[in-house]
N, C-alpha and C positions, 0 to 999 in steps of 0.2 A: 345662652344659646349663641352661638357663630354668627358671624356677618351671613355667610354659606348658607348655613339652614335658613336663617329668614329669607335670605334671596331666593331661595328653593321653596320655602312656606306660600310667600307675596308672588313667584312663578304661580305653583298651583293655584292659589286664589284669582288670580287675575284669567286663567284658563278656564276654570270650572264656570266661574260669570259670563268670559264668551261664551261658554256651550249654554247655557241658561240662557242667554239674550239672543244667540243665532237660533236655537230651537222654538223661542217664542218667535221670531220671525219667517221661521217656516214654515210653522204652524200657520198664522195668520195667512201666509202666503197660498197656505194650500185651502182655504176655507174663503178667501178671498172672490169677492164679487167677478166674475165673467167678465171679458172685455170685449168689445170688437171694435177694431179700428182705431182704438187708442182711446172709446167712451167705454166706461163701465157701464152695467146696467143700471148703476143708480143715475148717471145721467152727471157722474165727472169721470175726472180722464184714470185709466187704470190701474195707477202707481197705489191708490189707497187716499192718497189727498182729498180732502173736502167731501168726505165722506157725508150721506147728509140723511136726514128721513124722510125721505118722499118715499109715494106707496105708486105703484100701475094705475093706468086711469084705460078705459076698455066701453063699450057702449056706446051711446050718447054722447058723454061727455066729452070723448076720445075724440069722435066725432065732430063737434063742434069747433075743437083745438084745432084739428085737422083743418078743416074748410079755413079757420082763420089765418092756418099759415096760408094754405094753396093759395089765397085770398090776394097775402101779403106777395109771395112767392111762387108761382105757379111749377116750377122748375125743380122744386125741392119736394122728394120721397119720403112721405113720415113713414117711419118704419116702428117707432115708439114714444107713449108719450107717461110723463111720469107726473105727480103732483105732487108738490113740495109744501109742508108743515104752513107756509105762510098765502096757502092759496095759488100760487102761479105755477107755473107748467115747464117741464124742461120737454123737450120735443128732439129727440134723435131721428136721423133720416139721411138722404144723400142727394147728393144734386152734383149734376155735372160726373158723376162717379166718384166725389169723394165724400167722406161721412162731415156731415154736418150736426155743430146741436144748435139749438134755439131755445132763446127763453122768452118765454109769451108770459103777460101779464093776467092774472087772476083773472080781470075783465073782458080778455082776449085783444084790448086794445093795442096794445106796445109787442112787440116781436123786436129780437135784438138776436141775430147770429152771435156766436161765440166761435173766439178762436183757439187752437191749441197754444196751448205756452209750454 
């Protein structure tokens, strides 16, 4: 076979892998978690990074989360609050008009803002 043909071969190959690897990523793209304000709904920011398995937390227990921000923070908006595999709470809301998250410890004692990076 020619220098030409394989060059032309290792072209096609190297094209046909982009399109395989750009279509899985705009796939994921379109199936990907909802954002507002730069949080996902899973409670990180909405590139896909740190994706995690936290479930919705709603009732009660929403509730209690809640009071122990308002508690810590009177000024901060829970808007949502998620609970993560190891017990503690990621809490989205806004204060001052812009989106905050927090992470509250299982026991509600520790609250700790996070920032965007």
């Amino acid at each position: 076979m020619s220098s030409s043909k394989i060059g032309l071969a290792m072209g096609g190959a190297v094209a046909a892998g982009a399109l395989v690897f750009g279509g899985a990523a705009l796939a994921n793209a379109a199936t990907g978690t909802p954002s507002v304000g730069g949080y996902s709904a899973s409670g990180y920011f909405g590139d896909g990074r740190g994706a995690s398995a936290d479930t919705p937390v709603t009732g009660s227990e929403a509730a209690k989360v809640t009071a122990a921000v308002k508690a810590k923070d009177s000024s901060v908006t829970v808007t949502s609050v998620r609970k993560d595999p190891d017990g503690s709470y990621d809490v989205l809301g806004t204060k001052a008009g812009a989106n905050v998250m927090l992470d509250v410890s299982a026991d509600l004692a520790t609250i700790t803002q996070n920032s965007k990076s």
